[in-house]
LOBAPA-564894 format. One record per residue (C-alpha): residue in one letter; z negated, x, y. Coordinates in steps of 0.5 Angstrom, whole numbers, plus 2048, in hexadecimal, padded with zeros to 3 digits. Each point is the difference from the previous one (the first is absolute). Layout:
N
AZXY...
end
This chain:
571
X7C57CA7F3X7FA803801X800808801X7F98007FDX8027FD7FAX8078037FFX8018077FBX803803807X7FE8087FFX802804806X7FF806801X800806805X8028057FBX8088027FFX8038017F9X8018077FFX8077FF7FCX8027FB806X806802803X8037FB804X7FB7FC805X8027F97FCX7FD8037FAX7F9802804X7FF7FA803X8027FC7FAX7FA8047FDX7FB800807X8027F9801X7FE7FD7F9X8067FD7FEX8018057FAX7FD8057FBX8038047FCX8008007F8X8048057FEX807804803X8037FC803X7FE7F97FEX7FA7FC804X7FB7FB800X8017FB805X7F97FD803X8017F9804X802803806X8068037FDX8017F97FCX8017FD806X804805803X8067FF7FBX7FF7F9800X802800807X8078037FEX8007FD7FAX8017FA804X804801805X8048037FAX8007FA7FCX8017FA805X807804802X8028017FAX7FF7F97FFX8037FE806X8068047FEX8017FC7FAX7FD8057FAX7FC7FE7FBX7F98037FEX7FF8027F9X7FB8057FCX8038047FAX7FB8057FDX7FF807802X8018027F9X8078017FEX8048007FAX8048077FFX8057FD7FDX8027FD806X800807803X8048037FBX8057FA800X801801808X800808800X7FA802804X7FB8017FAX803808801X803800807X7FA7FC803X7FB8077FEX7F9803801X7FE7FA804X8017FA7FAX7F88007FDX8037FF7F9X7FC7FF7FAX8017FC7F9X7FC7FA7FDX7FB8007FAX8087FF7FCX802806803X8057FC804X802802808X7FD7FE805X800802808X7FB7FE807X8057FD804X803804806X8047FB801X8037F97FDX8088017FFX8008007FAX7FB7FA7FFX8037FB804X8078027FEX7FD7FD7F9X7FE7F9803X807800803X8048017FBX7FB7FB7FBX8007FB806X8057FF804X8067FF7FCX8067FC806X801801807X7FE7FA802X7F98037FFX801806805X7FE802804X7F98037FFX7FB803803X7FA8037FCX7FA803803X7F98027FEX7FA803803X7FD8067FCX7FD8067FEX8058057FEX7FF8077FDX803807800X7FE8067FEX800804805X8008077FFX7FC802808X7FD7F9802X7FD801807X7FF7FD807X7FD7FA7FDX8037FA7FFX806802803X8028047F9X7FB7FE7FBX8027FF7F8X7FD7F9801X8037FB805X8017F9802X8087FF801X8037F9801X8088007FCX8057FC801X8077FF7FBX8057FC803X8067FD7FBX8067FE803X8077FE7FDX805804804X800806805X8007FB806X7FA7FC7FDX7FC808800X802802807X7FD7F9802X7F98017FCX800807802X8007FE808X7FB7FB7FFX7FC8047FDX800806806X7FF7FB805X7FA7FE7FCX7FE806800X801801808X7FB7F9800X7FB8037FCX7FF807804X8007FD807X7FB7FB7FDX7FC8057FEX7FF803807X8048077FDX804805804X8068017FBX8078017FFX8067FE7FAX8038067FEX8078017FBX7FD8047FBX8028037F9X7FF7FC7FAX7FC8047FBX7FE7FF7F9X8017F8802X808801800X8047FC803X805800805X7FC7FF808X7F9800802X7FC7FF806X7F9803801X7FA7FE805X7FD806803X7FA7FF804X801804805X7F9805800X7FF808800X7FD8017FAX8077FC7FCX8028047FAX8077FE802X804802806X8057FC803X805801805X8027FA805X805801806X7FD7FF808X8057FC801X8027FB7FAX7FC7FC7FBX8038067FAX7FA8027FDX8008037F8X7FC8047FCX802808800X8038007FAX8047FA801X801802807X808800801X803805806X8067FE804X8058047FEX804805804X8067FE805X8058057FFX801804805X808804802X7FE807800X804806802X7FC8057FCX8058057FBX7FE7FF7F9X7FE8087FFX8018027F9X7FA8007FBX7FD807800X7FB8037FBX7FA803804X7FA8057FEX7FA7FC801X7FA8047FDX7FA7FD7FFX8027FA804X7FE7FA7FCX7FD7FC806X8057FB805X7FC804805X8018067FEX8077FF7FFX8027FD806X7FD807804X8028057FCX8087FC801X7FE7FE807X8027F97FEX7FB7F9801X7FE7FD7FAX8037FA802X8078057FDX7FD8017FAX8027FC7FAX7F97FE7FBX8008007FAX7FB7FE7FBX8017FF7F9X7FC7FA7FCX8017FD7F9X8017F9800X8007FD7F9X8008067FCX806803804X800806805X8027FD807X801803807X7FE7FD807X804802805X7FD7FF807X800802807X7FB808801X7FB7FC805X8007F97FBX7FD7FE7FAX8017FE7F9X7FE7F8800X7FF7FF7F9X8007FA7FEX8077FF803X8028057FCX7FD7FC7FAX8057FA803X805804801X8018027FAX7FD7FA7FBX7FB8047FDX7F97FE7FEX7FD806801X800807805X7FD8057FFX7FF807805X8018067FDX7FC807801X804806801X7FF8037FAX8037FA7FCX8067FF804X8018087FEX7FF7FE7F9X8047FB7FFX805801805X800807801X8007FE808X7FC804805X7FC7FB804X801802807X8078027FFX8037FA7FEX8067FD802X8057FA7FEX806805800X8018017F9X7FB7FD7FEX8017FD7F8X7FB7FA802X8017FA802X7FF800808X7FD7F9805X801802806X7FD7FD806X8057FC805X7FE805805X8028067FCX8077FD800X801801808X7FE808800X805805801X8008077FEX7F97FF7FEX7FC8077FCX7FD7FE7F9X7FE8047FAX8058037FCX7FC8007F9X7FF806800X7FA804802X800803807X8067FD802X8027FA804X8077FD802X8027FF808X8067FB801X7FF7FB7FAX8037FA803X7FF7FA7FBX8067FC7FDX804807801X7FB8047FCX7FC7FC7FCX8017F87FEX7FA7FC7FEX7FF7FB7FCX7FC7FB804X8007FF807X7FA7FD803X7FA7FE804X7FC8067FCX7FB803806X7F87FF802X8007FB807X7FE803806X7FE7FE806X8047FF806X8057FF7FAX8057FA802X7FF7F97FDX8057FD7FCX8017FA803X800802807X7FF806805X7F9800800X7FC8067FFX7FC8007F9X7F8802800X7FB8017FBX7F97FC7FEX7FC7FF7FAX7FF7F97FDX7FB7FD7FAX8057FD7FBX7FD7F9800X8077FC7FCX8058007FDX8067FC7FEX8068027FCX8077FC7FEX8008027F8X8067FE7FEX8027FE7F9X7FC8067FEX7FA7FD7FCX8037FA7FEX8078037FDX7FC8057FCX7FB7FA7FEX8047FC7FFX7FE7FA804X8067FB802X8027FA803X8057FB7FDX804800807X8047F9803X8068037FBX7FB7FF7FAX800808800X7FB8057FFX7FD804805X7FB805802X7FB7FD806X801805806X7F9803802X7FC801806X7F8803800X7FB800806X7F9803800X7FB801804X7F9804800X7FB7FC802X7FA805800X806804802X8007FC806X7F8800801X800807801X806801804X7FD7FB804X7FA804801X805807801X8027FD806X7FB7FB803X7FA805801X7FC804805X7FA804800X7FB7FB7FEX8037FD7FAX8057FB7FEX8047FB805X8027FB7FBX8077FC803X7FD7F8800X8047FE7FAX7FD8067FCX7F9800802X7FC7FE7FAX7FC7FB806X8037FF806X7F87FF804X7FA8057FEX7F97FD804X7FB805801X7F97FE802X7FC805803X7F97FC7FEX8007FD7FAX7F97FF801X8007FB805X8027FA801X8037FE805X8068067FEX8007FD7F9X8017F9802X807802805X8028057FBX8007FA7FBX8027FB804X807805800X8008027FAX8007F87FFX8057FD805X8058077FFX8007FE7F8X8017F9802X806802804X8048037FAX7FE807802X7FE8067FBX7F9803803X7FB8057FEX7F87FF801X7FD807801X7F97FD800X7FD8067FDX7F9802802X804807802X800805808X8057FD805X8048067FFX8018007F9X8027F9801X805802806X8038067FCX8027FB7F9X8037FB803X805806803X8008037FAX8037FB7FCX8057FD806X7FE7F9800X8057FE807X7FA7FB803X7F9802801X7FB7FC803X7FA803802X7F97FB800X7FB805805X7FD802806X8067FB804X7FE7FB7FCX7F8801802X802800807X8057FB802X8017FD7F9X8078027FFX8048057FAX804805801X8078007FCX8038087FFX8078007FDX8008067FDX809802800X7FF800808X7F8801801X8007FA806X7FA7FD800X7FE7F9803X7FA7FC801X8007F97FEX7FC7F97FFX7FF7FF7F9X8047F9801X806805803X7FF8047FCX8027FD7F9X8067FD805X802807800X7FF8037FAX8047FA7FCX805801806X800808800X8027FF7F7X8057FA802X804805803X8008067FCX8027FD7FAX8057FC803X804806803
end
């Protein structure tokens, strides 16, 4: 492509509402514009961009034994209404009804959608398994879009639903899938880890997500130093306590003035205790219902365990103000001793001895609490925040924490949408049964920008080689004359012909100008037709990820160039 005839508007000037860098250089660089809150227009820069990924995407999907089909973004909200989700999804689902005053919905997702053709298509297990895929444009309306692509309320996803006849045919599926997912991120030149995760408003019993690894991540991963566990925060699982002999005398539980003190800090210095003896407890409602969580004085409430603990849909935290009003508990002074709620206690809380906790009563605390004795719980669990340094459940390594850009997701979903929807199979017995699931997606312009989070310097963009919208940019500095428009043609041709994707910048433009576009918009290989070229009549190759340079013969450097992508793209 010719730079002169290409809509390819760069600019020098930084969005005010981009935060993160991706969505400054996506902008700067002329890859996208925006439309309106979070939705944008993507010039053929981006274009090209997302069908990089798109690419790769589909030819492992392929690869993998799915099939791609494409069902509409408008669904049905009888479908919805049919799996449950019309209400549980929330806000996010744009719903909206047709001129028969009949429901409908932009999809956020296809469960529902492709659970229809299955049971409307697949009748015997001699069909199974399947593997459908699309990619597509998908819409959730998100109540604070930002960072760009990264959280849009447009974006491009491609999904994927697996059916299977029985629990060992799922398992097979979902493994294929995750190691397609392994290739599809390697072959995107993409730092990243698969984390254990929580299912969310998908469902399901398992899930993995793929975070790439980038400090402007809205997730935070925990990874051990010395194994492959990784998992999200709120997934992350905690090595539970060995117990330990001790010869401590349980004390008696005594009750205690504590005025005014209904911080674990204060507590632990006005009784002279660590808040490592302190039990926590911290009211919520789940469902409708008043629960307490119990955790360690120094440690903290992981709400989505809490919510998987108990099998609530909902959890919610409460001010001190309604934990009075509908308790009558003082917050700060709360404690598990008599306390007519129901308790989930963290596993940890179960190995402290004569422990301090609040006595429910304003100003006062008791010392000598020691659980089983004094207080039974009704559920024991992994119920706290990980931290660092904290033990990895698999083995004895430490527990560190970074941040990650959620780029995937694959879930085992179980009979959860075929059993309410209805859609069966008649199995080798001639019975009926209900298809076990799998779900698998993937943020193609999600990918673009994560890409761009991790792979950026000063300059502007340095594009992995399988994601670089052209993998060569020419530059000739005297468009002019014709001795450098001739060599610049003459690579552009022979580099074309060669298979390559290359950028001509032949404008009539400032040499610098020309330099600080192609850095800007990342192109890895950069061949600049100048001074070398008028001296001893030869070009110069800049790779952009390294800054190496090399002077080469036009016929060497075709050669190399071809070879350079060869390699790139083969990792």
């Amino acid at each position: 492509m010719r730079y002169s005839q290409m809509l390819l508007p760069t600019t020098r000037e930084t969005p005010a509402e981009a935060e993160v860098i991706s969505h400054q250089l996506l902008v700067r660089g002329g890859f996208i514009r925006k439309l309106t809150s979070g939705m944008y227009t993507y010039l053929p820069l981006g274009v090209l961009a997302l069908q990089r990924v798109a690419n790769i995407v589909r030819e492992e999907m392929n690869r993998a034994g799915a099939q791609e089909i494409l069902m509409p973004m408008v669904q049905p909200g009888d479908l919805w209404m049919e799996s449950g989700r019309w209400k549980k999804y929330g806000p996010e689902l744009l719903r909206f009804r047709d001129r028969h005053d009949r429901d409908y919905c932009l999809g956020p997702t296809h469960e529902e959608v492709v659970t229809d053709i299955a049971r409307r298509e697949l009748h015997s297990y001699r069909q199974l398994p399947v593997n459908l895929y699309q990619i597509q444009t998908k819409f959730r309306d998100e109540i604070r879009p930002r960072f760009g692509l990264m959280r849009g309320r447009e974006f491009m996803m491609k999904d994927a639903y697996s059916f299977d006849s029985d629990d060992s045919g799922a398992n097979l599926s979902y493994e294929t899938m995750r190691q397609a997912y392994v290739r599809i991120f390697q072959r995107c030149g993409l730092e990243f880890r698969a984390v254990e995760a929580d299912s969310g408003t998908i469902g399901g019993s398992f899930s993995h997500e793929f975070m790439v690894l980038a400090e402007a991540g809205e997730d935070t991963l925990v990874i051990c130093d010395a194994c492959l566990y990784a998992a999200n925060v709120e997934k992350a699982a905690i090595a539970p306590r060995q117990p330990v002999a001790q010869s401590v005398a349980l004390m008696e539980m005594t009750r205690v003035a504590t005025p005014g003190m209904k911080q674990v800090d204060t507590v632990a210095d006005f009784l002279s205790v660590n808040a490592t003896d302190i039990i926590k407890t911290m009211i919520y409602q789940a469902d409708g219902v008043l629960v307490a969580a119990l955790v360690r004085g120094d440690r903290k409430v992981q709400t989505v365990k809490l919510k998987n603990l108990l099998g609530a849909g909902e959890i919610e935290s409460l001010t001190d103000e309604q934990v009075w009003q509908q308790a009558r508990l003082p917050l700060g002074y709360v404690g598990p001793v008599g306390l007519p709620l129901k308790i989930i206690a963290d596993q940890e809380v179960m190995a402290m001895i004569n422990a301090v906790a609040g006595a429910n009563e304003k100003g006062y605390h008791y010392t000598g609490v020691n659980p089983g004795r004094d207080f039974q719980p009704a559920v024991v669990g992994d119920l706290r925040q990980v931290a660092a340094d904290d033990s990895c459940p698999l083995c004895a390594g430490r527990l560190r924490l970074t941040e990650g850009i959620e780029v995937g997701h694959i879930f085992k979903l179980g009979t959860s949408y075929s059993e309410v929807m209805k859609a069966s199979f008649q199995d080798s017995d001639g019975l009926d049964k209900p298809f076990i699931m799998g779900c698998y997606g993937i943020g193609v312009s999600r990918v673009v920008a994560a890409a761009i989070e991790q792979n950026h310097d000063d300059r502007g963009i340095v594009f992995p080689v399988p994601l670089a919208p052209f993998q060569v940019i020419i530059l000739n500095l005297g468009p002019k004359e014709d001795d450098y428009c001739q060599a610049a043609e003459r690579l552009y041709t022979e580099l074309r012909d060669g298979g390559l994707d290359v950028l001509y910048d032949d404008r009539d433009e400032r040499p610098g100008s020309k330099f600080n576009d192609a850095d800007l918009i990342g192109i890895p290989f950069r061949l600049t037709v100048g001074k070398t070229f008028a001296k001893e009549g030869k070009v110069e190759l800049k790779i952009r990820k390294t800054g190496e340079t090399r002077i080469l013969t036009m016929e060497a450097m075709v050669s190399e160039v071809t070879e350079l992508v060869k390699q790139a793209l083969s990792c």
